[in-house]
Every structure is written in C-alpha cells, then in structure tokens.
GULOKE-714170 format. One record per residue (C-alpha): residue number from 1; residue in one letter; x, y, z. Coordinates in steps of 0.5 Angstrom, whole numbers, plus 500, padded with zeros to 3 digits. Example, Ala and Ser with C-alpha at 12.3 -4.5 7.8 and 13.67 -1.06 7.14 Angstrom:
BEGIN
  num  residu    X    Y    Z
    1       a  525  491  516
    2       s  527  498  514
REM end
This chain:
BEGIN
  num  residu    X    Y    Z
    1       x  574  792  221
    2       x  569  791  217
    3       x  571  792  210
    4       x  564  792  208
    5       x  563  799  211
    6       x  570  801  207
    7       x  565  799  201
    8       x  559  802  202
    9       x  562  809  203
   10       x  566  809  196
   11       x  569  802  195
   12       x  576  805  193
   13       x  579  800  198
   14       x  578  796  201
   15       x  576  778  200
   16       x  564  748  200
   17       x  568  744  200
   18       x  570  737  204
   19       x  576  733  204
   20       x  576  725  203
   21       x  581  721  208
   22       x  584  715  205
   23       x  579  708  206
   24       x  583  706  212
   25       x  583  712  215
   26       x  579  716  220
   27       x  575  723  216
   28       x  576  729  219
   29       x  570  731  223
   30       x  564  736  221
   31       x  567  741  227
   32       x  574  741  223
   33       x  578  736  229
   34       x  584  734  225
   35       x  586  726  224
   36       x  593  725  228
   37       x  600  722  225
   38       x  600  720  218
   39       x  593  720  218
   40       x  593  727  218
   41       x  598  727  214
   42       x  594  723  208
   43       x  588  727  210
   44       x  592  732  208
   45       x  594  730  200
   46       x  592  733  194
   47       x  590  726  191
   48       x  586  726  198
   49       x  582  733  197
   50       x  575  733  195
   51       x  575  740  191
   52       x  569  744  188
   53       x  571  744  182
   54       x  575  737  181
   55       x  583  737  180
   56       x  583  744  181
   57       x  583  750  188
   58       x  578  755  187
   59       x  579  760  191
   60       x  574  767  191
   61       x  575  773  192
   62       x  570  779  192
   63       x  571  785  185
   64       x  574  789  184
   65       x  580  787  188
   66       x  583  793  191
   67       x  590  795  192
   68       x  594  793  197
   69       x  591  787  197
   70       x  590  785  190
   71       x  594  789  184
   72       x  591  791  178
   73       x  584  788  180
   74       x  587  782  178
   75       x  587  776  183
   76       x  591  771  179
   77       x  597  775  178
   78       x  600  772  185
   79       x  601  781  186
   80       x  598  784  192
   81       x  598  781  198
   82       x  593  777  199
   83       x  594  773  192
   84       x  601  772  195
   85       x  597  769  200
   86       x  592  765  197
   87       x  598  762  192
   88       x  601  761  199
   89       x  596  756  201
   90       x  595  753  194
   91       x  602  752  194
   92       x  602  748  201
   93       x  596  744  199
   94       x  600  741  193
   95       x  597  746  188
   96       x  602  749  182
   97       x  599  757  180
   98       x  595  753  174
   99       x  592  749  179
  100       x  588  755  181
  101       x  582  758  179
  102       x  579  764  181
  103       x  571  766  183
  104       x  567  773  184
  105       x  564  773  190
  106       x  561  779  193
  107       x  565  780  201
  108       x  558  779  205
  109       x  556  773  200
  110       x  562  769  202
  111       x  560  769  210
  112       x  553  768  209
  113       x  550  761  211
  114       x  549  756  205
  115       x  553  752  200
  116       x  559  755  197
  117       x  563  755  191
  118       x  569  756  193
  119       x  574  752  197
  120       x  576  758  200
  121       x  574  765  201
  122       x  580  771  202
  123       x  577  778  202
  124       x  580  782  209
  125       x  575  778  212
  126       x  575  778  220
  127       x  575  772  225
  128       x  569  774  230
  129       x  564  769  233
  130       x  557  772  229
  131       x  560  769  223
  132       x  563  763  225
  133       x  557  761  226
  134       x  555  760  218
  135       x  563  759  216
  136       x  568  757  218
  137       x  575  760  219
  138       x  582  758  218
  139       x  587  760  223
  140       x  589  768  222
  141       x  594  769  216
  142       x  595  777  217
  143       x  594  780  225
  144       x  591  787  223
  145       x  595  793  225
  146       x  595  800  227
  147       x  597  805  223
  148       x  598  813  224
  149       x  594  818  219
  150       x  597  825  218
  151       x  597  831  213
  152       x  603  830  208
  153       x  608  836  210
  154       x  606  836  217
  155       x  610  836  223
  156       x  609  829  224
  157       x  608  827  217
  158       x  615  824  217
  159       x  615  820  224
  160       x  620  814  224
  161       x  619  813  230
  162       x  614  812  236
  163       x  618  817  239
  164       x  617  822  235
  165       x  610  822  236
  166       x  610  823  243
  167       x  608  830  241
  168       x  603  829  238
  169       x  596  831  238
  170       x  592  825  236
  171       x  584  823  235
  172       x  581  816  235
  173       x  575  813  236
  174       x  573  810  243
  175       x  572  803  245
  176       x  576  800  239
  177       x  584  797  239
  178       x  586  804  235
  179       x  585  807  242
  180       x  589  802  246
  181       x  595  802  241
  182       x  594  809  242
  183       x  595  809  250
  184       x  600  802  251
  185       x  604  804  245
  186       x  605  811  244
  187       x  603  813  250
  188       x  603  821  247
  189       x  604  827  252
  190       x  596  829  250
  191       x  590  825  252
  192       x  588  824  245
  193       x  581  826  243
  194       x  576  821  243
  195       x  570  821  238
  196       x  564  816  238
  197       x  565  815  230
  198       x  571  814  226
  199       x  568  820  221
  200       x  569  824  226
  201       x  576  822  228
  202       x  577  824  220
  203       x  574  829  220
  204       x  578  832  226
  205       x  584  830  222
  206       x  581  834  216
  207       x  580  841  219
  208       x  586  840  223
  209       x  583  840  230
  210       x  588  833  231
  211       x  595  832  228
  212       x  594  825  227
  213       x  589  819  227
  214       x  589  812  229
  215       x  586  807  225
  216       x  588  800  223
  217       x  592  798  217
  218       x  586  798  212
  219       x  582  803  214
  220       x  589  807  213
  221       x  590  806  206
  222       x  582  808  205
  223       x  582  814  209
  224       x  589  816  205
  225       x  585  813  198
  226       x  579  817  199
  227       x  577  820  204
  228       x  583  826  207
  229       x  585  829  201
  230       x  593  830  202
  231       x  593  825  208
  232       x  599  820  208
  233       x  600  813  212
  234       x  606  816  217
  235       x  607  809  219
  236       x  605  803  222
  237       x  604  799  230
  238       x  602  793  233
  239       x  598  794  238
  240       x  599  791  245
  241       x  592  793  248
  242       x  584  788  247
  243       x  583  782  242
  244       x  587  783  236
  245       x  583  783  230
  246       x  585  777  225
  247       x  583  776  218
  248       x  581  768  217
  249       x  580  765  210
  250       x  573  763  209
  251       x  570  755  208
  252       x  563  752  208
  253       x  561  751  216
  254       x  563  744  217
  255       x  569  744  210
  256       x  573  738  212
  257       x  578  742  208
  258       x  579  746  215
  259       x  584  742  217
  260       x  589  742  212
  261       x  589  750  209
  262       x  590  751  218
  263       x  596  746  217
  264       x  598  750  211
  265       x  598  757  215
  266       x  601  754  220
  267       x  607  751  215
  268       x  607  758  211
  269       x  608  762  219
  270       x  613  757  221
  271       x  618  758  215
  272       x  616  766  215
  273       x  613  766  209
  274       x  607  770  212
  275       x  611  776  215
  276       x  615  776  208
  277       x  610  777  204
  278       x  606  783  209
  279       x  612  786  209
  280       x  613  786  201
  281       x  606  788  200
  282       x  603  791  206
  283       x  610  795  209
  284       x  613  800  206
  285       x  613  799  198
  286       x  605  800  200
  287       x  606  806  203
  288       x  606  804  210
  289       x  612  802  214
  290       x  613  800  221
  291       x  615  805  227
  292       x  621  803  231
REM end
C-alpha cells in the first residue's frame, strides 16, 4: 500500500544514524551484517549507540498523525499503534519514554535518498526494493491484512466470520494480495468483480453494485473515514496468497543501528508484544476484528 495515495486523496488516514562498537570489538558493517556472541550484544548497548541527537532516540514520524496509528495527533503519548511500537523498540534499545524525542518528517521525505535526522522513521511505510535502495528497513513490525468493507446495516455487515461471507458479492482490484485473500481464503460462491482501480472496487461498493470490498487494513480505516460514507470495517483476514506486504521502520542506508532495532523487533515478536499491541490498537477497539 502506498500510504502516500491515501494522503493525496484527502489525508484523513493514513509515518542517519551510526552505531559505535566497543574498541576491542569488530563494528557493524555499512550493509548492516551484525557482529556475533557478545559483540553484538556490546554493539548493541545503549552507551554504544551513536545517536542523532546524543543521549536521546529520535524517532520521525510524518504530521498529522493519523488514527489508528496515532492518537490525538500526538505521537508521544505512547497511544496508536505505532507509537506503542516506536516506545517498544526504544524500550528494547535501552531508552525510558523521557529518552525519546519526536521529529516531523514528511512520509516520502523519510525514504528519500540523503542524511536523515532521525534514527529511525515509523510512518506505514512498506518494505519494497525501489526504497530500500535509498534506506534501510528494519525487519517488518505489522504484517499488513486484509479487511472486508461493507455498508453499515447491510446483509454482511455484521459477518463473524469467513463463513458467513461465502454469499457475498465482492469487488476487488486486480493483480493485488486483497484479491488473493479473496479466492484462498474466502473462496465466496461468486466470482468477485474485478476492477482495474481501487476507486472503482469503491465506487461499486457506493452505488451497491457489490456487498462488500476487499482492501488492506489501512486502506479500510480510509475508505470508512473518507471515502464511503455509512461504510464499516466487517472484519479482517490474513491473506494466504503473493508476497505479504510489511511495514519496515526506516534508517539511513548503511545505519549501523539496523542491526540493533532488527534484534529489537525480533525480541518484541518472540515475547508477543507485537501481536499485543495490533491487536489492542488495530483489532476490535479500532473497529476491525479478526474473521474466524
């Protein structure tokens, strides 16, 4: 997904640094390799990060700051999804919340090629190779999912389940991982409709051509925000079909600091704190729970 798409339309909803090993130890490399054993491990120390702005974890972020992903346009409150992430991975590096300092950063500025002043970016921005030639990505943080759209009091609206969308009429646009989900997971009794453009898998569901579309999670909170008035989030899916689509947080190319915040986000998947998070912030509090 392109979040800048999602801005230009009306921007309802959607997001340098070098680390320093000890002198006894080998430094990451411009790639990002990592040292093993305990010379990752002292690589990895706070006292050992060479930050933007010294003794202090800045992290960008684009403004506003849209819900879900942000609450009250405010990404320091630790609220929204990718705050909770962004304090998540500070709290892994070693920083407190008073260690962490916010920066405005437009969304297609913070993957531009050149120096940044942030050490690391979170903004939905998507892993793809186009980008990761100018910076560098962390492993992802949020597996983006599908989510079905449909008008509020409709037959389908209040869906629990996959199940209970096998009858339905759906509009999708071609060639994307919302279509795959479609046919792999839904698998619904009607060939969907198919359309070339999103708008117009939209505007089906608008003029009540289809019952429902299928979107990623978040474009769903979009079209519900802003584009389909009385339209609600039925629920959401992982799909099973194409490459999945992840958000990445951004670093300069060749941040030595990649290392670090990607054993960070390992750490915050292996203990479940990523999928506590989502799920407070991005499942049924947001208007988007999961289809059985």
């Amino acid at each position: 997904m392109a979040r800048s798409t999602m801005l230009l339309a009306i921007g309802v909803l959607a997001v340098g640094a070098v680390a320093c090993a000890p002198a006894d130890q080998p430094a990451a490399t411009a790639t990002g390799s990592a040292p093993t054993g305990s010379a990752a491990a002292d690589a990895c120390a706070k006292d050992q990060l060479k930050l933007v702005n010294g003794g202090k974890l800045t992290v960008g972020t684009d403004k506003p700051a849209y819900e879900p992903w942000f609450k009250n346009d405010d990404p320091s409150n630790g609220q929204g999804f990718e705050s909770a992430v962004a304090f998540a991975v500070a709290g892994e590096l070693g920083f407190d919340r008073t260690e962490v300092e916010w920066s405005t950063v437009k969304f297609d500025s913070a993957f531009a090629p050149g120096a940044k002043q942030f050490d690391f970016d979170v903004n939905q921005v998507s892993i793809n190779p186009d980008r990761a030639k100018a910076v560098d990505f962390s492993k992802g943080y949020y597996t983006v999912k599908q989510a079905v759209v449909a008008i509020k009091g409709s037959k389908f609206a209040e869906a629990k389940s996959v199940a209970e969308l096998k009858d339905a009429k759906f509009g999708v646009q071609v060639g994307t991982t919302s279509l795959a989900g479609v046919k792999d997971v839904i698998k619904p009794s009607a060939e969907p409709n198919v359309y070339n453009d999103q708008v117009d898998a939209v505007n089906a569901l608008k003029n009540k051509q289809v019952d429902a579309i299928v979107v990623d999670v978040p474009t769903a909170f979009y079209v519900t925000a802003a584009q389909v008035e009385n339209s609600k989030i039925v629920g959401q899916f992982s799909s099973t079909g194409g490459t999945p689509e992840e958000f990445g947080l951004v670093m300069e190319k060749g941040s030595a600091l990649k290392p670090c915040v990607d054993k960070a986000v390992d750490s915050l998947k292996s203990k479940g704190e990523l999928a506590k998070i989502e799920q407070e912030w991005l499942g049924s509090a947001a208007g988007a729970p999961e289809l059985s």
